[in-house]
N, C-alpha and C positions, 0 to 999 in steps of 0.2 A: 855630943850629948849635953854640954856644958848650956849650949845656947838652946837648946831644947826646953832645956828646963828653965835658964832664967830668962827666953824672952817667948818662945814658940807654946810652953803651956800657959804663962800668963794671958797669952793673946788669945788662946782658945777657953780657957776660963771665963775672959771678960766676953767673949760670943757669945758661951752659953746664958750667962747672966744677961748679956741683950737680946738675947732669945735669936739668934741672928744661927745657931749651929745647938743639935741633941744634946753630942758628946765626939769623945776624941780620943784616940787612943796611938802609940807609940808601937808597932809589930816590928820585930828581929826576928829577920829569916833567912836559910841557908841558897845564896843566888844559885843557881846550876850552870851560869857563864858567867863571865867579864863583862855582860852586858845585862846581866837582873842586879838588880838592888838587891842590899844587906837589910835596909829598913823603910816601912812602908809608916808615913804619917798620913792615919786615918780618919776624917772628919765627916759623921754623921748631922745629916741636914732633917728636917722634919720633911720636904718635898720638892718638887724641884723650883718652885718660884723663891723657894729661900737663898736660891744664889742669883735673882735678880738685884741689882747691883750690888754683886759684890767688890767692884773694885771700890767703890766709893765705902761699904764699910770695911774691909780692908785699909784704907787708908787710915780711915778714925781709930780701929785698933790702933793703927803701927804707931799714930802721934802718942794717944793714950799709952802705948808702954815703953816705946823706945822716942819718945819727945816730939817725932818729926819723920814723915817720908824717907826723908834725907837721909835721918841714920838709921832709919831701917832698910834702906836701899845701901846703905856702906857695909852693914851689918851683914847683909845681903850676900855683897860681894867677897866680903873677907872671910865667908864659909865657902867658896866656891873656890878656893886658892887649894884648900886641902880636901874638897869631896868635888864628885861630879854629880851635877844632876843630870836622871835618864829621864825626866819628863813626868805628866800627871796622868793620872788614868779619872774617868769618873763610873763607878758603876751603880746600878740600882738592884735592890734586892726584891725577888721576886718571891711573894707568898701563894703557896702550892694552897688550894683548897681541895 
């Protein structure tokens, strides 16, 4: 939670300020196996061309808060020592008329 807040919301703040992601939100939920996730980081996009390159602004975030690829790639790795990651979902929300 530690790194959530002092480098994962900074990064999603300075998105929304580049207009790059809506909003974002942190979800705590109860898994039902060993294999669901405790927490779901949520990041609302305005459509889907908003994630055309995103690695490239991904990258400009991670320099912009944590100085350098580098250490957000170390950063990266030294969360992975005490969580597992089960992978990314992407979903879109569908408006009933």
């Amino acid at each position: 939670m530690k790194w959530l807040d002092a480098v994962w919301k900074p990064e999603q703040e300075a998105a929304i300020k580049a207009g790059y992601v809506l909003s974002y939100k942190v979800m705590s939920v109860e898994p039902r196996s060993p294999d669901d996730p405790d927490i779901y980081l949520v990041i609302t996009y305005k459509n889907w061309a908003a994630l055309d390159d995103g690695t490239a602004k991904a990258d400009a975030l991670s320099k912009q808060i944590e100085g350098s690829v580098e250490a957000a790639n170390h950063s990266f790795a030294d969360r992975d020592k005490i969580r597992r990651t089960l992978g990314s979902q992407t979903m879109q929300e569908l408006k009933l008329k």
